[in-house]
N, C-alpha and C positions, 0 to 999 in steps of 0.2 A: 878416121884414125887408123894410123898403122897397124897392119896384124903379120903375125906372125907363128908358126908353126910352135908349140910347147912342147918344148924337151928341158929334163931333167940341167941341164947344163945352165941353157938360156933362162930358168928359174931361176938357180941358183946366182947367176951373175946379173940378174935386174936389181935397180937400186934407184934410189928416188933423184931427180933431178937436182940439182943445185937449184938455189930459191924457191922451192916447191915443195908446200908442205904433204904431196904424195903425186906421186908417178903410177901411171898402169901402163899395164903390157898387154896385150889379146890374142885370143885364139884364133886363130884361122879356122882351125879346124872346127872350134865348136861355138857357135854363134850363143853372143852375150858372154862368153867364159873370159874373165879379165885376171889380171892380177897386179897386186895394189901394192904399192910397197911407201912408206914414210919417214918422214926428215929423221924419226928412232928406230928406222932398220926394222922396224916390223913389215913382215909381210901377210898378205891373206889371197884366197884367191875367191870372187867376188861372180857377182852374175845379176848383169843389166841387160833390163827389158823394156817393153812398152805396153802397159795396157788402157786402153781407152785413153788415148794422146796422152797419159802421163807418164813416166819415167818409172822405174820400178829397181832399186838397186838393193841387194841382199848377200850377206856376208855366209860366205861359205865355210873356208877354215882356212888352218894355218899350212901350210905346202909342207911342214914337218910332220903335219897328220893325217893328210889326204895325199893320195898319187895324184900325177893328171891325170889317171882313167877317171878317178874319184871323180874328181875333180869335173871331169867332162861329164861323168851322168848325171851327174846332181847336176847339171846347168841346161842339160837337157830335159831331164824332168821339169824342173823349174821351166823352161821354155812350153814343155808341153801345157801345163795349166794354163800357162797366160793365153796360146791360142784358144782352150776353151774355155777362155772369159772369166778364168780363177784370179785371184790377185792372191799371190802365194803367201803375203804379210797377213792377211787375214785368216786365209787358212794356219797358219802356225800361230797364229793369236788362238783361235781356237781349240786348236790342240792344245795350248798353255796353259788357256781355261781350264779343259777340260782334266788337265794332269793336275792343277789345283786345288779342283774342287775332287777327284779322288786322295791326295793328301788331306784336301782337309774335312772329309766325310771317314779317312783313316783314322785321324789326328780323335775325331768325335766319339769314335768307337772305343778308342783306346784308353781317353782320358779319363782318370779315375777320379773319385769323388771327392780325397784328400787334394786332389790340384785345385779342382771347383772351388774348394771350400774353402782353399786359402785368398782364392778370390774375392770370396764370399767376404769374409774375415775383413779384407780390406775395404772392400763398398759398402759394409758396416761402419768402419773406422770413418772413412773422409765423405759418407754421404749425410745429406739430412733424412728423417725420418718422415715419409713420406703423410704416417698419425699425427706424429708431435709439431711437426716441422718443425725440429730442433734433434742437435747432432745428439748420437746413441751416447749411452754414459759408459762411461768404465767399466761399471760393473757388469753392464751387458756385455760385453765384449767377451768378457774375462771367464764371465759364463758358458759363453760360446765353446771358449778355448780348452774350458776345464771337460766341458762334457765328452770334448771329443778329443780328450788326452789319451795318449795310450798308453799311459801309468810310469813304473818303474821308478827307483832311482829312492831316493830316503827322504820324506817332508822335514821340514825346518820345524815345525812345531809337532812334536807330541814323538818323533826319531822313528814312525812307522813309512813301511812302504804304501809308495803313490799307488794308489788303487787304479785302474784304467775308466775311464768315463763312457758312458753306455753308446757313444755314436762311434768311439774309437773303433768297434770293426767294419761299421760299414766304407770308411776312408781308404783301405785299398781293395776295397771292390771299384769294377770299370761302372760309369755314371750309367752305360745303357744295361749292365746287369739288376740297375735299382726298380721291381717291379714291387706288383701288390703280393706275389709269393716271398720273394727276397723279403722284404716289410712284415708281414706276416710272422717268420720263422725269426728275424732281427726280436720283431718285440713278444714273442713267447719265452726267449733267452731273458729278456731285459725284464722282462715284469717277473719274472722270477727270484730278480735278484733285486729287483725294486721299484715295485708297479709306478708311484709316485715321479720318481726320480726317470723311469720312462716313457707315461706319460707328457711330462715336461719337455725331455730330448726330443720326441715324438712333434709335437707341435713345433720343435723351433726345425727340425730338418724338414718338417713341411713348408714352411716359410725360405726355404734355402733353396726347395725343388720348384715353388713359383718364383722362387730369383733366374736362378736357372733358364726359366721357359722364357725369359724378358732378355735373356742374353743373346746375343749373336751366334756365338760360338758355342754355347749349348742348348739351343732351342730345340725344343722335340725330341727330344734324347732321351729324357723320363716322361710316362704319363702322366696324368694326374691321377689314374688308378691306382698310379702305388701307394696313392695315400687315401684315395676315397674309396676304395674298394671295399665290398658288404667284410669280405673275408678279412680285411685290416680294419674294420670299423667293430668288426665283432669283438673283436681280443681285445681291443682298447680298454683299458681299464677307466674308469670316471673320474674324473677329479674333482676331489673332496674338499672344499676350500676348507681351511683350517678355521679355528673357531675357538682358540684358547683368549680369555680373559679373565681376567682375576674380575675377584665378586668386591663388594664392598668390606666383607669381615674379612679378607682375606690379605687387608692391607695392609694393617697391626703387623701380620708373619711376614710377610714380604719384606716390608721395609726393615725389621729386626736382621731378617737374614742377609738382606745388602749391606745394612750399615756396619753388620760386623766381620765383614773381608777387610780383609789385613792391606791389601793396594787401594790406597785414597785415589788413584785416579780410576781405577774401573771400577768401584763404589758410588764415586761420582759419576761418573757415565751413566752407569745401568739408572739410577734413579735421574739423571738427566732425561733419557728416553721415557720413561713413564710421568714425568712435567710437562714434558714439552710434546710429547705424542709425536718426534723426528722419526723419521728414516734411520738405522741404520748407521751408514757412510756419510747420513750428513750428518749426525753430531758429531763423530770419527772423526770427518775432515773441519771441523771447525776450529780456526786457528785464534789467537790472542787481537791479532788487529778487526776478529769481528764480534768483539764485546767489547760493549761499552757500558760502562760499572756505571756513568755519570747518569748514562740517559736511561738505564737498563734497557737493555737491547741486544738481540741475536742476530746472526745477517745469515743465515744456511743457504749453501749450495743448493738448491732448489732443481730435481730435475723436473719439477713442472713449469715455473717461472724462466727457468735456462738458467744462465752465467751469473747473469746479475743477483741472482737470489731473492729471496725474501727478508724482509725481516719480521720479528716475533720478538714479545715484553720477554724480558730477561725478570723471573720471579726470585720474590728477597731471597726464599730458601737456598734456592738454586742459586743465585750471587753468592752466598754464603759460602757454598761448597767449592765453586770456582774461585773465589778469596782465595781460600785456603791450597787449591791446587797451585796458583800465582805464586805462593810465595816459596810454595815447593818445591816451584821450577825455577825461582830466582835466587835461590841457597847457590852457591857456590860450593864445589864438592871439597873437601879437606885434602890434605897433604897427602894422602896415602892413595887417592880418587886420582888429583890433579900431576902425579908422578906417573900413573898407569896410563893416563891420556898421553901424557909426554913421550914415553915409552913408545905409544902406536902412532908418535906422529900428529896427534888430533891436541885440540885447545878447547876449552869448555868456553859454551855460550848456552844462553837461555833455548829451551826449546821452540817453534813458532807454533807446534799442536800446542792447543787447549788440553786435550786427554794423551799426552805422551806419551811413548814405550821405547825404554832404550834397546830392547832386542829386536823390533822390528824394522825391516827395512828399509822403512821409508819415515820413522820415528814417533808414526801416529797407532795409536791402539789397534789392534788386527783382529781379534777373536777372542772376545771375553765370554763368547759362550760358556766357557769349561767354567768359567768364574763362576758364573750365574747358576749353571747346572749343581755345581757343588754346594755351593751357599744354601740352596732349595732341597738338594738330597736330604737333608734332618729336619726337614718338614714335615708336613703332611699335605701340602699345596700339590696339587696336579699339576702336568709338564705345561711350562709357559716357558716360549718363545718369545727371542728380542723382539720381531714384529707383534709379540701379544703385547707386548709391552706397550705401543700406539696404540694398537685397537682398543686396550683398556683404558688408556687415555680418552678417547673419543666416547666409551663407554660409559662411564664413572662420569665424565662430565654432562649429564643429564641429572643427573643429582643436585647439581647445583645449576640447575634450569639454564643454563647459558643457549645462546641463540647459536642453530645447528651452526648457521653462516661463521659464526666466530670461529667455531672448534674448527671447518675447515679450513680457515683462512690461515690460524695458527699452525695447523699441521700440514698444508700446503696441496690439498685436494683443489682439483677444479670444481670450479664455482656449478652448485648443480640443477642453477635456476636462472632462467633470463635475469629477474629480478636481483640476482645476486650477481650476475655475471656482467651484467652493464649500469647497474644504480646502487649499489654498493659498493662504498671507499671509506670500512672502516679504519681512521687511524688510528697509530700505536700504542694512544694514551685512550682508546676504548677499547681496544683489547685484552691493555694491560688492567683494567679495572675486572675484568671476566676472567683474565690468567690468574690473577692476584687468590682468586675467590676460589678457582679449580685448587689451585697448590694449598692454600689454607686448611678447605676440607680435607683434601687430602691425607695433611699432617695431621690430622686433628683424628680421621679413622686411624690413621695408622699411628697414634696414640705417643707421638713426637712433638716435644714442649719446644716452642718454635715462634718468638716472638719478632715480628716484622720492624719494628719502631726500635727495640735494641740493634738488630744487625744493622739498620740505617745507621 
């Protein structure tokens, strides 16, 4: 191949051949130093070699950012390694690595635990649970997100400011500042303001730091010290499993004080929960297409069973009360209602909750604690909890000797015996003879004239 002396001129006026999709020109002067130019006017100036019989071609730069001195010593150098047996691609693979892996040992240092945790957030969302094998609920999530809020701004119910959730400081700390002393001084603040409530945070940010360690990109970043360390084990405060249940005499005040709240659907609800011994969010989310009046029958969102649910005997009492909320919610609202809808644009239809509320956002009942709490305040009943409300359930029903397996089958406990977990398939018209008899008793302590064969 031609060579020729590189000057500043003869660069400038090289250009790619006709029918070629690129032309080089060479140095005389400096062995391998080329210059490359193609069919779109780009040029580079280039440097080919030979090592071990193969061909060796590498891109220098643009002739508008290198001189030809540039130019000639980087093709020199490059020439030097190949005589001592370097293959210069490799070496700059290497240095690539190596600038990489200091970005991304930078990247590890820097990354703070609010970026983690929103990752975290989403491998919660779209993974399965590794316990249940079955994806996380809702309301874990939601859990998540509350605790490590970091407040501000006015709540939709009750018009107070959002309080900050106990993991919200340690989110702009860097993940490698998370030790057993950071840990330590986090939960002496937190137990202070709410040993319980940190306790809880405390173990689910444990579970965030073995997420963590299973990660790529933050492995080894936190110890596991920071959380088993004597000095964070000391301050832990215990967790007290709660332990509210109403007694037997204690039915009579109870039910008196539910039944007389002025909203027929959280009246219903709240003594929904103590029939049925539900969750929560599953009676909440139970909608109109999963009752069936004919057959009596529940179908709950089950997050033991998954998607599909369960179902459980729909009791007379409890038809009774759902009756009546049907047809509550099938009123059509009057002229003065059906004008203010018009006004906002909106058209009245039945609701699809079971337990409605028009002021919440998504139309199904949200927090009838306050309900329940108030209704109880002119009692003399000790604090119970909507979850006491199940446990009482499961409790009380020992009274009327029902077989343990039924109570959990109705309130959706895993089976807690081979016996029960592979040869037991009670169905819903032997349940429903055991639900029938819980709810009866029931009424009958808490001194409520309640005859099953009139509501039929």
């Amino acid at each position: 191949m031609a060579k020729v002396n590189f000057t500043a001129a003869r660069v400038e006026a090289h250009r790619c051949e006709q029918d070629k999709s690129q032309s080089f020109l060479w140095d005389s002067k400096t062995p391998g130093l080329g210059l490359r130019a193609t069919t779109g006017g780009a040029k580079a100036y280039i440097f080919q070699g030979k090592i071990h019989g193969s061909t060796v071609r590498i891109t220098i730069g643009d002739p508008r950012s290198w001189t030809i001195d540039q130019a000639q010593e980087r093709a020199r150098s490059l020439q030097t390694l190949i005589d001592g047996g370097i293959d210069p691609r490799e070496q700059e693979a290497e240095r690539k690595a190596a600038h990489e892996a200091r970005q991304a040992a930078k990247r590890r240092q820097d990354v703070t635990v609010g970026e983690a945790w929103e990752l975290y957030l989403e491998h919660l969302r779209t993974k399965i649970s590794p316990k249940t094998k079955k994806p996380r609920s809702e309301r874990y999530i939601i859990d998540h997100i509350n605790l490590s809020s970091p407040g501000g701004g006015i709540a939709r119910r009750g018009g107070k400011v959002k309080v900050r959730g106990p993991l919200a400081p340690l989110m702009a700390r860097g993940l490698s500042e998370i030790t057993a002393t950071c840990m330590a001084e986090w939960l002496e603040v937190e137990i202070a303001r709410g040993p319980t409530n940190a306790a809880h945070s405390f173990g689910l940010f444990k579970a965030f730091i073995r997420w963590c360690d299973t990660h790529e990109a933050y492995a080894g970043i936190v110890s596991p010290d920071a959380y088993a360390s004597p000095k964070v084990k000391g301050i832990l405060p215990r967790s007290v499993a709660k332990d509210d249940c109403m007694q037997r005499e204690q039915l009579s005040v109870w039910f008196g004080a539910v039944r007389s709240i002025e909203n027929p659907v959280i009246s219903a609800y709240l003594q929904g929960l103590l029939i049925t011994g539900a969750r929560r969010e599953e009676l909440a989310s139970l909608r109109w297409e999963d009752v069936d009046f004919r057959w009596r029958s529940l179908t709950m969102n089950d997050k033991v069973e998954g998607t599909g649910g369960r179902t459980i005997p729909l009791t007379p009492y409890l038809a009774s009360l759902l009756l009546n909320l049907r047809r509550l919610n099938e009123t059509p609202p009057n002229r003065r209602q059906t004008a203010r809808l018009a006004e906002r644009g909106k058209q009245w239809e039945p609701s699809q909750w079971v337990f409605a509320s028009k002021t919440a956002s998504d139309g199904k009942i949200a927090e009838p604690r306050h309900a329940h709490n108030r209704a109880l305040a002119s009692t003399d009943l000790p604090h119970l909890s909507l979850h006491g409300l199940r446990r009482s359930f499961g409790t009380l029903s020992e009274w009327v000797e029902v077989p343990v397996g039924v109570v959990a089958q109705i309130q959706g406990h895993k089976p807690s015996a081979i016996a029960e977990k592979h040869y037991r398939r009670r169905p819903l018209d032997l349940l429903r003879m055991w639900h029938d008899k819980i709810e009866a008793w029931m009424l009958q302590q808490g001194g409520i004239p309640f005859s099953a064969s009139r509501s039929e």
